[in-house]
Backbone as a chain_set.jsonl record, in Angstrom:
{"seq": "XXXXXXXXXXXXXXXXXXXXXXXXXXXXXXXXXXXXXXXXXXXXXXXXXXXXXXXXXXXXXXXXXXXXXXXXXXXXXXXXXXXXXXXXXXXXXXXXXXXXXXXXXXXXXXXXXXXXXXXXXXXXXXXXXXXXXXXXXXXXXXXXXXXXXXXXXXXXXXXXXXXXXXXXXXXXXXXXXXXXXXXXXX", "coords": {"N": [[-31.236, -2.679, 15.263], [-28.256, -3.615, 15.417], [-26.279, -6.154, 13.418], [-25.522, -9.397, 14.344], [-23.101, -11.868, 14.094], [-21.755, -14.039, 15.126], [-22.646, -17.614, 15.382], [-23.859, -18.881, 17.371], [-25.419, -16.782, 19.05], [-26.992, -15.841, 16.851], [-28.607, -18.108, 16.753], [-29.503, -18.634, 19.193], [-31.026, -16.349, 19.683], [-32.758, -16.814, 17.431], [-34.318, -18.581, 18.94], [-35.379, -17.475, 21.257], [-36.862, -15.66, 20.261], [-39.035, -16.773, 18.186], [-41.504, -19.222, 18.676], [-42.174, -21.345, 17.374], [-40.422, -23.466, 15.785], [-39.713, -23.504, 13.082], [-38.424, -22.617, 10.073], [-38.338, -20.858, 7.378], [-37.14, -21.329, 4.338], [-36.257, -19.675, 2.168], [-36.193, -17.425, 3.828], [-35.039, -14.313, 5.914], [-34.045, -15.264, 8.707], [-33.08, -17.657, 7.791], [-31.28, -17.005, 5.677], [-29.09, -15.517, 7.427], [-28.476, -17.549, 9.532], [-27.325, -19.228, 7.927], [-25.556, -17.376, 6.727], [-23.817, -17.705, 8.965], [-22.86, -19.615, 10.239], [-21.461, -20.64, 7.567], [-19.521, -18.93, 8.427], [-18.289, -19.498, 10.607], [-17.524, -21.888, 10.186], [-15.046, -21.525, 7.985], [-13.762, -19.66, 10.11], [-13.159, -21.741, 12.354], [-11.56, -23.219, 10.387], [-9.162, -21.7, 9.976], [-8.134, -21.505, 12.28], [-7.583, -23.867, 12.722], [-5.252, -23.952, 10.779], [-3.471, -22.142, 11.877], [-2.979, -23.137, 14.296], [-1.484, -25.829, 13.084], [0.699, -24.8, 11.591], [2.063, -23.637, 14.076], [2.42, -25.406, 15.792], [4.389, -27.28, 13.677], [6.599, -25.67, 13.59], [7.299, -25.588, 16.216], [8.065, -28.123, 16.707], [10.269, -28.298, 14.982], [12.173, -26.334, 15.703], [12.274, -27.536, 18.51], [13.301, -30.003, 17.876], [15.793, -28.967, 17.463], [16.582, -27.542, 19.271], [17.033, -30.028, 21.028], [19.255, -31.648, 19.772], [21.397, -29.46, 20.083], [21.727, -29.637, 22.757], [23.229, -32.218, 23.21], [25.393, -33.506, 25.539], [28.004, -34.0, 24.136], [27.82, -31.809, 22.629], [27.247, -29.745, 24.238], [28.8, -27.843, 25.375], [29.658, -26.255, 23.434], [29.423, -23.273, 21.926], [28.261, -21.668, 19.951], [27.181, -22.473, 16.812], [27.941, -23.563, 12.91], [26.81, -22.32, 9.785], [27.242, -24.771, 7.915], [27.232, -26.744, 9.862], [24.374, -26.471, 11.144], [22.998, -26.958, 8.726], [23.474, -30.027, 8.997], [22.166, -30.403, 10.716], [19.563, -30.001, 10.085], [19.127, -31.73, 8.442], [19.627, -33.974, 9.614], [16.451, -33.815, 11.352], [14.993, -33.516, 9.001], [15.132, -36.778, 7.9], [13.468, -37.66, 10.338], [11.678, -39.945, 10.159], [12.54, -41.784, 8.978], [13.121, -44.398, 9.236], [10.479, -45.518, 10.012], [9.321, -45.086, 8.033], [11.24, -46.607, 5.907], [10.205, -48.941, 6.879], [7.442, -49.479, 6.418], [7.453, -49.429, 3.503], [8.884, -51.632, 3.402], [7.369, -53.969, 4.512], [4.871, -54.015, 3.138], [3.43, -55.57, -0.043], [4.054, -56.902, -2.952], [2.631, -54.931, -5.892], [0.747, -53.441, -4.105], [-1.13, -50.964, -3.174], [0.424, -48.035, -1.155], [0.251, -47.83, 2.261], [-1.826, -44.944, 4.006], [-0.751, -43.849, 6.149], [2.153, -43.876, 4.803], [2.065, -42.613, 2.712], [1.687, -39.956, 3.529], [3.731, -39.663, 5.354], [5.595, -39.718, 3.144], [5.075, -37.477, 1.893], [5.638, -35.667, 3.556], [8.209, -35.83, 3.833], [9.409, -35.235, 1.469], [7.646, -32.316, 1.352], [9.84, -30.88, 3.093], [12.328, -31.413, 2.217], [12.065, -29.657, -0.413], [11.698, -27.458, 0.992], [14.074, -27.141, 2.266], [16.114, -26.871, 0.005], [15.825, -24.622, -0.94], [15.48, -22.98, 1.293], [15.555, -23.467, 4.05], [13.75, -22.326, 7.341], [14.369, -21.948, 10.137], [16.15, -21.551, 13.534], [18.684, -19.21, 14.357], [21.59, -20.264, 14.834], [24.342, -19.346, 14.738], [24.211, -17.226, 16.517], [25.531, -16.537, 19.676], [23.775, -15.313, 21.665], [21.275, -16.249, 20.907], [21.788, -19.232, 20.616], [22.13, -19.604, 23.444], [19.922, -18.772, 24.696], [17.867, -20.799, 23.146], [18.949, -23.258, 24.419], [17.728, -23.296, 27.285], [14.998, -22.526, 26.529], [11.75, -23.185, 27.011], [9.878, -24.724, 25.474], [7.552, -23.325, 24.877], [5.074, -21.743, 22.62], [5.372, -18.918, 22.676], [8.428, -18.309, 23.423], [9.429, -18.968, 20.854], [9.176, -16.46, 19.046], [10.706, -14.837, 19.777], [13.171, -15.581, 19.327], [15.859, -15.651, 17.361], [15.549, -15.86, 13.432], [16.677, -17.66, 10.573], [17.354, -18.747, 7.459], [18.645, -21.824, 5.638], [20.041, -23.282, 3.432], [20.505, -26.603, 1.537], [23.057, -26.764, 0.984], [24.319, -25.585, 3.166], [24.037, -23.27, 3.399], [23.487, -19.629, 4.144], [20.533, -18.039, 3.452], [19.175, -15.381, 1.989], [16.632, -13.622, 2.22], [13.929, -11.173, 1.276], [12.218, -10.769, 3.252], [12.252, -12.62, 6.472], [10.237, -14.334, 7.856], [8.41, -16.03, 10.464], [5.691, -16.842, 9.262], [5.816, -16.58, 6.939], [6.214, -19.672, 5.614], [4.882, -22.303, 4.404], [4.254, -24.944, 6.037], [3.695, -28.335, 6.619]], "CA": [[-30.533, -3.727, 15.978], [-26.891, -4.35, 15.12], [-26.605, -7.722, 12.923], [-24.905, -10.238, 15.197], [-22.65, -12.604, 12.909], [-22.101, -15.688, 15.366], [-23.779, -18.713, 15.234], [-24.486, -19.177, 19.01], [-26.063, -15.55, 19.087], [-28.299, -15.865, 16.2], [-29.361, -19.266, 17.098], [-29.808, -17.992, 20.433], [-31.619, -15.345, 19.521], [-33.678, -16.897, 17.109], [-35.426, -19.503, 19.769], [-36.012, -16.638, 21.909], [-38.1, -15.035, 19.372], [-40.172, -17.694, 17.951], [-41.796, -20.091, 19.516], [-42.029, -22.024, 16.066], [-38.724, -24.285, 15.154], [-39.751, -23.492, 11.469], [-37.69, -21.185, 9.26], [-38.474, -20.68, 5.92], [-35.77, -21.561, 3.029], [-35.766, -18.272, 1.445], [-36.211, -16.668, 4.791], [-33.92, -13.877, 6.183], [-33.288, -16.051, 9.411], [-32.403, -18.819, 7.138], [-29.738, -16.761, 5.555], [-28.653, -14.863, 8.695], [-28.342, -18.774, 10.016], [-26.574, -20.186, 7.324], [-24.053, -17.278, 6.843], [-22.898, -17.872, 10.686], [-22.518, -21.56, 9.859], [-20.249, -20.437, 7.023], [-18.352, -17.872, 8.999], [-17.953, -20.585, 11.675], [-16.374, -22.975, 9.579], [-13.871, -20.689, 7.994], [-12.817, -19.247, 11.498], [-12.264, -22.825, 12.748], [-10.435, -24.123, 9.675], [-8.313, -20.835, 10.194], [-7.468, -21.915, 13.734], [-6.537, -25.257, 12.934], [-4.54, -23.86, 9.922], [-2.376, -21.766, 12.469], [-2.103, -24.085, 15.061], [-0.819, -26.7, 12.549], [1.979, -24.125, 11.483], [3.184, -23.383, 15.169], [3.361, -26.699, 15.947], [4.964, -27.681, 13.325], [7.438, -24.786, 14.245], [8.201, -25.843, 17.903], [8.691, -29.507, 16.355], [11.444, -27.556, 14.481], [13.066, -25.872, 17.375], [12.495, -28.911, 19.62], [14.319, -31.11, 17.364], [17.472, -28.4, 16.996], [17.257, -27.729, 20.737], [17.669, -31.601, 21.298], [20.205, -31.511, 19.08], [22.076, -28.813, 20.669], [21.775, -29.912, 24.458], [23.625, -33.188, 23.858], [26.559, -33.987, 25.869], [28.73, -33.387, 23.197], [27.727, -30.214, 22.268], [26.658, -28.734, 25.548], [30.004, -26.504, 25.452], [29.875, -25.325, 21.991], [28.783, -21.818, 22.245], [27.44, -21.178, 18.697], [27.533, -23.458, 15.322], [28.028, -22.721, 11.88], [25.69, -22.935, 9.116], [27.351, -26.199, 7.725], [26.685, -27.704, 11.126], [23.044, -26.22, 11.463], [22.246, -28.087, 8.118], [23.902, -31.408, 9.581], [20.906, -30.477, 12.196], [18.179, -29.585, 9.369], [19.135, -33.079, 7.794], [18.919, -35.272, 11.107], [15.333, -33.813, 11.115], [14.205, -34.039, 7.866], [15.44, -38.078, 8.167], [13.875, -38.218, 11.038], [10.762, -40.652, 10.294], [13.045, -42.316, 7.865], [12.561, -45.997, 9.79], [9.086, -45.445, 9.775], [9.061, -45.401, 5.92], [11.246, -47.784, 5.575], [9.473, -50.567, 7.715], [6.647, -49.126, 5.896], [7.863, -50.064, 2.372], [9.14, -52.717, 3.582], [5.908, -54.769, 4.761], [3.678, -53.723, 1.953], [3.405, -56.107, -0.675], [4.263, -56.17, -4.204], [1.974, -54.602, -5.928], [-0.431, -52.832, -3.436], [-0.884, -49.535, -3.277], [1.234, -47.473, -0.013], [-0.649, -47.356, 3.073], [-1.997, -43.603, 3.946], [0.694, -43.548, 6.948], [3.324, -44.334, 4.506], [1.766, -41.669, 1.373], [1.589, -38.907, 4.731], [5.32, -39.628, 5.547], [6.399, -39.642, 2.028], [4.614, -36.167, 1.458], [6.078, -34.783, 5.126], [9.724, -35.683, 3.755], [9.399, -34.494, -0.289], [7.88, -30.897, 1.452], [10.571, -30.234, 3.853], [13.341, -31.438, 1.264], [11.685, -29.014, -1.258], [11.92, -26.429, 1.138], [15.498, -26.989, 2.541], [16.991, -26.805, -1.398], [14.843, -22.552, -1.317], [16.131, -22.639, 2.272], [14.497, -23.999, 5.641], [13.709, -21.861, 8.468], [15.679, -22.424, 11.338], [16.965, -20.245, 14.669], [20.237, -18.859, 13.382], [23.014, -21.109, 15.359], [25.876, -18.497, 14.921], [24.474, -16.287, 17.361], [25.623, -17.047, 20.525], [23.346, -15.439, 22.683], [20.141, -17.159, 20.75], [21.584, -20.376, 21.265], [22.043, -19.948, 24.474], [18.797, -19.037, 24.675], [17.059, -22.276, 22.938], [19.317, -24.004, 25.3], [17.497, -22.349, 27.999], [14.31, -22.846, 25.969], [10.807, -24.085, 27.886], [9.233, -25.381, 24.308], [6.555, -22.811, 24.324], [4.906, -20.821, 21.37], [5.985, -17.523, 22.618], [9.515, -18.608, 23.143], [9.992, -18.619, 19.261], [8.662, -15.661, 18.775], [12.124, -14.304, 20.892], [14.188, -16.837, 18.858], [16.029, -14.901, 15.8], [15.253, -17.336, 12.724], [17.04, -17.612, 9.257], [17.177, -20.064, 6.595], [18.975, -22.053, 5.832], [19.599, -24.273, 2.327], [20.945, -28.108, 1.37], [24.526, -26.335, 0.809], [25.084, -24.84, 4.378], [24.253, -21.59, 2.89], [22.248, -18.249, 4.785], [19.554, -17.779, 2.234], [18.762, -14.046, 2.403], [15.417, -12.887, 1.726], [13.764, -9.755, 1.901], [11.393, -11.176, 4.603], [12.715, -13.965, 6.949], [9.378, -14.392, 9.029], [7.618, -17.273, 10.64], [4.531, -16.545, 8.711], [5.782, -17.047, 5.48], [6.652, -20.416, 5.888], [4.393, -23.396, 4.53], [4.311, -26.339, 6.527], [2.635, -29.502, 6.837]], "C": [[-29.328, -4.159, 15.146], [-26.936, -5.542, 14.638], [-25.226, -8.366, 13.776], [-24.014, -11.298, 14.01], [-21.883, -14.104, 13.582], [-22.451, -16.196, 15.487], [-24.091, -18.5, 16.426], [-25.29, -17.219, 18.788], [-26.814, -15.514, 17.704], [-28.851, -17.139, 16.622], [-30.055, -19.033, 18.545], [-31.165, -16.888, 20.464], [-33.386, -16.154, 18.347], [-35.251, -17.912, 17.774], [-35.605, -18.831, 20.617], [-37.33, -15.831, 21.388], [-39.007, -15.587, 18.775], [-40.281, -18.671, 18.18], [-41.869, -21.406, 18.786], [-40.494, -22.663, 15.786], [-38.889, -24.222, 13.833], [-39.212, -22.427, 11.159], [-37.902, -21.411, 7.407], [-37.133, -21.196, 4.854], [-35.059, -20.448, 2.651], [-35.92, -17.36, 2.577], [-35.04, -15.972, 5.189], [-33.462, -14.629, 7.306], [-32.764, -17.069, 8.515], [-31.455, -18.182, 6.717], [-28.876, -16.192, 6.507], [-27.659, -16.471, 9.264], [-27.068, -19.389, 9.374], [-25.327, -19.201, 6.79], [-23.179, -17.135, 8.094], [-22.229, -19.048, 10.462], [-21.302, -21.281, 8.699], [-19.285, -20.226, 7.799], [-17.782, -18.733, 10.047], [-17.131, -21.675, 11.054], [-15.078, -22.593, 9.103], [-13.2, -20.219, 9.349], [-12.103, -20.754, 11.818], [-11.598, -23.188, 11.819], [-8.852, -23.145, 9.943], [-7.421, -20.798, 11.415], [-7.135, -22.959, 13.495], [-4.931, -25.151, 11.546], [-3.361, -23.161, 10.526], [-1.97, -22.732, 13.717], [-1.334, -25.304, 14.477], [0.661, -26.123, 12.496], [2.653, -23.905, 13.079], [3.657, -24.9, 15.715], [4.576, -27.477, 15.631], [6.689, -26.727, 13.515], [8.013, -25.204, 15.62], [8.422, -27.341, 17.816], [9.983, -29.67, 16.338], [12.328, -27.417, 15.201], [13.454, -26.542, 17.994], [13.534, -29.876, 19.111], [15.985, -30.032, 17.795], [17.662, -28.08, 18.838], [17.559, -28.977, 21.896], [19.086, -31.885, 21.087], [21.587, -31.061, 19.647], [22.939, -28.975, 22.119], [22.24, -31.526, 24.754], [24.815, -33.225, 24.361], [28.09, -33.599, 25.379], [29.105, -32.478, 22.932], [27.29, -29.186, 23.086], [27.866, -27.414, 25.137], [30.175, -25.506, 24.691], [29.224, -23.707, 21.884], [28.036, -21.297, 21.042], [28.066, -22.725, 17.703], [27.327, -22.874, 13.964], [26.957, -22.933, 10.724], [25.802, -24.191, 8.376], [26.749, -27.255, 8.745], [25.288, -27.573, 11.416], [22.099, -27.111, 9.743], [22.188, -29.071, 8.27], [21.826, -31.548, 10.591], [19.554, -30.638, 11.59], [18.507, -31.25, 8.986], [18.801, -33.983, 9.015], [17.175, -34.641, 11.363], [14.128, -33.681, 9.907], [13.994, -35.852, 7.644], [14.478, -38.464, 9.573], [12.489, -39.522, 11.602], [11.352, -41.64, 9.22], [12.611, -43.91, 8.083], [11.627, -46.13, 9.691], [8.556, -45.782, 8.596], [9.423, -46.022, 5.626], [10.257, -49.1, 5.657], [8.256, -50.624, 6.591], [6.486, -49.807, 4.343], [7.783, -51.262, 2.581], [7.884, -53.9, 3.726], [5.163, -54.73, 3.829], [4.143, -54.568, 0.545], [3.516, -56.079, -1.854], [3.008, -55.963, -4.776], [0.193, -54.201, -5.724], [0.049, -51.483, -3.335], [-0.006, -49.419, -1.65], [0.115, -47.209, 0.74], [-0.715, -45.765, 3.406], [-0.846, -42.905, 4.832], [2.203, -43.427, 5.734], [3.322, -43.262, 3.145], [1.894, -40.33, 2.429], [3.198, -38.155, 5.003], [6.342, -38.776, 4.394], [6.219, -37.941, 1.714], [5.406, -35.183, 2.096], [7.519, -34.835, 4.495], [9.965, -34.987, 2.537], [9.049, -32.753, 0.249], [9.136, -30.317, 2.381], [11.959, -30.745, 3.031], [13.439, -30.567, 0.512], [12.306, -27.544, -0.642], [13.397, -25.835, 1.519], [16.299, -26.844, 1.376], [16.955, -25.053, -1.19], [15.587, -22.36, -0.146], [14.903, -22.745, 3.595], [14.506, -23.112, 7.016], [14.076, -22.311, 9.766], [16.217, -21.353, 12.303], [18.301, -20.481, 14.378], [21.277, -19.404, 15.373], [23.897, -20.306, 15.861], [25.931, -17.621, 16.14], [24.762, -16.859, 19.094], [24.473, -16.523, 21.402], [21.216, -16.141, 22.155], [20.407, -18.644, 20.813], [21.37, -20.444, 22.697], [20.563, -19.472, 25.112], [17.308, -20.172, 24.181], [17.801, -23.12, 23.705], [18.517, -23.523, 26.419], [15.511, -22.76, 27.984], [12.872, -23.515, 26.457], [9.881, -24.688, 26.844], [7.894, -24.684, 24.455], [6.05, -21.545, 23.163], [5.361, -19.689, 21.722], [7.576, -17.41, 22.782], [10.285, -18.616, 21.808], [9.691, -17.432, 18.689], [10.101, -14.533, 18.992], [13.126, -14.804, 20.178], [14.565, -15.382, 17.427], [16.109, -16.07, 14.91], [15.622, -16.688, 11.221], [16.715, -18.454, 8.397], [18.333, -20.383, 6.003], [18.925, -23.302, 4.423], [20.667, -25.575, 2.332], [22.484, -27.64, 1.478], [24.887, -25.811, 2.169], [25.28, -23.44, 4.014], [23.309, -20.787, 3.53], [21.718, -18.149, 3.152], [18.9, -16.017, 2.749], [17.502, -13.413, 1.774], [14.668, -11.036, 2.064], [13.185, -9.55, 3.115], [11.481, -12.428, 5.135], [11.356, -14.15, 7.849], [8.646, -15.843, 9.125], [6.465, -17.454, 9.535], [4.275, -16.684, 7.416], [6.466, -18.162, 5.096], [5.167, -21.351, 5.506], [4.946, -24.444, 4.813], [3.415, -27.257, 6.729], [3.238, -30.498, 6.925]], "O": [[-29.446, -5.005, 14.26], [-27.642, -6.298, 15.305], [-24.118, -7.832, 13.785], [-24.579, -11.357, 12.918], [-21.517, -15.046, 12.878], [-23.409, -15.726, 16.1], [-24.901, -17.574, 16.47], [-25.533, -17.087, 17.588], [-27.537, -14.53, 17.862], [-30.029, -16.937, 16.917], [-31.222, -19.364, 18.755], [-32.069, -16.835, 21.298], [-34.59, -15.996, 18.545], [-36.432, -17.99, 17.435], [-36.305, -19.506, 21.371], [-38.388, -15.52, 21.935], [-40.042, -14.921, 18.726], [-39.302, -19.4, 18.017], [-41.676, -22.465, 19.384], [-39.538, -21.912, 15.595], [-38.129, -24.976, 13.224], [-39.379, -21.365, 11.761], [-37.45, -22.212, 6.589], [-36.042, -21.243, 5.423], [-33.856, -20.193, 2.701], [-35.727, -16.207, 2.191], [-33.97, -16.556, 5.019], [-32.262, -14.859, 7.155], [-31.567, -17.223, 8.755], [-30.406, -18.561, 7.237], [-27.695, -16.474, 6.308], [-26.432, -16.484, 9.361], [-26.097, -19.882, 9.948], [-24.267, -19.723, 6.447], [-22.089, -16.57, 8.177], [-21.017, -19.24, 10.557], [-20.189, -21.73, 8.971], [-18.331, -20.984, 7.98], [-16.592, -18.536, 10.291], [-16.139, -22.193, 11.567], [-14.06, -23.101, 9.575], [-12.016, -20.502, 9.531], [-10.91, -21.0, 11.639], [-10.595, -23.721, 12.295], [-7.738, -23.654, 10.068], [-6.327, -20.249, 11.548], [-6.123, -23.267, 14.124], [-3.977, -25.921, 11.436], [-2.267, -23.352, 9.995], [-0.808, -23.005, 14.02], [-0.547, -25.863, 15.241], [1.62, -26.635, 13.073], [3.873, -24.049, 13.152], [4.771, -25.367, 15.955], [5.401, -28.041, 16.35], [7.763, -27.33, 13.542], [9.199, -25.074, 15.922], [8.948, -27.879, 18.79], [10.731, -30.423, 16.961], [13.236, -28.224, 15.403], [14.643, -26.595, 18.306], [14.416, -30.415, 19.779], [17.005, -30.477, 18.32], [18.665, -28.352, 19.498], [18.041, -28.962, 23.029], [19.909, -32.252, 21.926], [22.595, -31.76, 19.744], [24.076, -28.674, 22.483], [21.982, -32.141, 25.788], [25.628, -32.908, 23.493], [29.016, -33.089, 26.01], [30.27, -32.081, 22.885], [27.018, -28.03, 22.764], [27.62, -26.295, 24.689], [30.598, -24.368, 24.895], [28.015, -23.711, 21.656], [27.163, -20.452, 21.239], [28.941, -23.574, 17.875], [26.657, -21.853, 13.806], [26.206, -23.893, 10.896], [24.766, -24.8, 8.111], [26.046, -28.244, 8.535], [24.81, -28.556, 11.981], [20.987, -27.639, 9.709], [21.147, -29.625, 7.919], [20.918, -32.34, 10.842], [18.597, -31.17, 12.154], [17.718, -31.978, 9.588], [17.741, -34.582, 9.201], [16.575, -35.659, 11.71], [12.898, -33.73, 9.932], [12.897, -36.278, 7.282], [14.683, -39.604, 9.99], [12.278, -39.923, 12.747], [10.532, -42.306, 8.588], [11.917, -44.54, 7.286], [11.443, -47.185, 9.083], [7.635, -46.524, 8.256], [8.72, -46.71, 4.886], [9.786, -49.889, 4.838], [8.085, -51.651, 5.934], [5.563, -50.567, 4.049], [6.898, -52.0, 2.148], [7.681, -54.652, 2.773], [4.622, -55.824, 3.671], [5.212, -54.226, 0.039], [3.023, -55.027, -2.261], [2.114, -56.686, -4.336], [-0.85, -54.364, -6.358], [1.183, -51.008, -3.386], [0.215, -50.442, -1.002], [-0.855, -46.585, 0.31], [0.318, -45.162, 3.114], [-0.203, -41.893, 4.554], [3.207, -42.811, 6.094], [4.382, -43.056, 2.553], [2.395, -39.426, 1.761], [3.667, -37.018, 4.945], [7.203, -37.899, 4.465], [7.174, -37.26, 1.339], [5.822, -34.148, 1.573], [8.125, -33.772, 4.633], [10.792, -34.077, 2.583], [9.804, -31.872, -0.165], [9.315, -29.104, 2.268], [12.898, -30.135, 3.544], [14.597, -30.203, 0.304], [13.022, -26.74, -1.238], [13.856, -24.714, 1.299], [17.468, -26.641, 1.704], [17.964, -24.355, -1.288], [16.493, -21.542, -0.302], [13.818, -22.22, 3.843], [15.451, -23.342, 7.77], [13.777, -23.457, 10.101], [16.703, -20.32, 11.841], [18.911, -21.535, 14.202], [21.398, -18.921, 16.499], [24.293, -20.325, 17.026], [26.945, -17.261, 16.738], [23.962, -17.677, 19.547], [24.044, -17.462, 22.073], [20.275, -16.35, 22.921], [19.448, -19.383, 21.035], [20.546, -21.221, 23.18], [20.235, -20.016, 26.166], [16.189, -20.268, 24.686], [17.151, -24.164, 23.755], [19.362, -22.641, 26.574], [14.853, -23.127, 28.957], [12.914, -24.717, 26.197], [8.933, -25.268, 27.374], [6.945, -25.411, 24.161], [6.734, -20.537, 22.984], [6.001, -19.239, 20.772], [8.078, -16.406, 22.276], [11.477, -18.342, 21.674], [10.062, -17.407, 17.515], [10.299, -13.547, 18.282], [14.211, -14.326, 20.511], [13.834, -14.571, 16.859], [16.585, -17.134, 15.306], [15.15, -15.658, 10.742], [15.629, -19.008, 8.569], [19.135, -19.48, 5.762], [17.99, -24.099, 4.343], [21.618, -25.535, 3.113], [23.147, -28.36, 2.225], [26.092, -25.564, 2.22], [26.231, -22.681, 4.197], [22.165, -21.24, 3.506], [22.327, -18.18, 2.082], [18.284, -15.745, 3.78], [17.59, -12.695, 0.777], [14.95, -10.133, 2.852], [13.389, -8.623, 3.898], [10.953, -13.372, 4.549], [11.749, -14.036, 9.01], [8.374, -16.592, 8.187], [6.55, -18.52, 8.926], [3.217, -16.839, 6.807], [7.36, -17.972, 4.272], [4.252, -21.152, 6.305], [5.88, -24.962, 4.201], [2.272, -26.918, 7.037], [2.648, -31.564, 7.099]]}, "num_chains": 1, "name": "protein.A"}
């Protein structure tokens, strides 16, 4: 019999087979049991560890295709990488009030509420990374803007997007591998 390795199918399996709710400690159902229960926790932390990253990815996007689609700049047909950091900076800033107020209210010496240690963390990593160079859909090209103009804010939509980086100087940062994937965010 093939060893089964998810929880619901050994648990399943094992109240089919004995009529007993007792399992031994050192028993092979007990370890069978308890490495599903591992393997189950790793998978889900692994799913919330990629859905954090795409999110935080179509945050990204969302902000620069806000950005893009105002009024202003409807006409502009491409932008340059000076102007696409202007864009990385209005979203790195862009819980800045938040932190202030934040500061602001909190008393002299008390510690920073967890909202306000969260914030501080969210702005220090995406500063860190915009100095190395921040991932970003490359501006210049005209027909990918006009495609995030266009844009329905879903995960496979970036996937279509061509994406560079992009550092504090308004400089293309050229790596050997520009990919979503190698990108920490939080």
């Amino acid at each position: 019999m093939p060893v089964s390795k998810s929880l619901g199918k050994i648990q399943k399996r094992m109240k089919a087979s004995s009529k007993q709710n007792v399992i031994h400690p050192r028993g092979r159902k007990f370890q069978q049991l308890n490495k599903a229960t591992l393997r189950e926790g790793k998978i889900a932390e692994k799913k919330k560890a990629h859905h954090d990253k795409k999110s935080h990815e179509l945050s990204r996007v969302g902000f620069i295709q806000n950005a893009i689609n105002i009024d202003a700049l409807k006409e502009k047909p491409f932008f340059s990488h000076e102007e696409t950091a202007l864009f990385i900076e209005q979203f790195i800033a862009r819980d800045d009030e938040e932190l202030n107020d934040l500061k602001k209210k909190r008393r002299s010496n008390r510690p920073p509420t967890n909202r306000q240690l969260l914030l501080q963390q969210k702005r220090d990593i995406e500063e860190q990374e915009f100095k190395k160079g921040f991932l970003c859909p490359d501006l210049t090209d005209e027909k990918n803007v006009e495609f995030i103009r266009k844009w329905n804010k879903t995960f496979g939509g970036v996937t279509n997007m061509k994406l560079i980086r992009i550092n504090n100087k308004g400089e293309q940062v050229l790596n050997s591998i520009t990919k979503t994937n190698d990108v920490e965010m939080s």
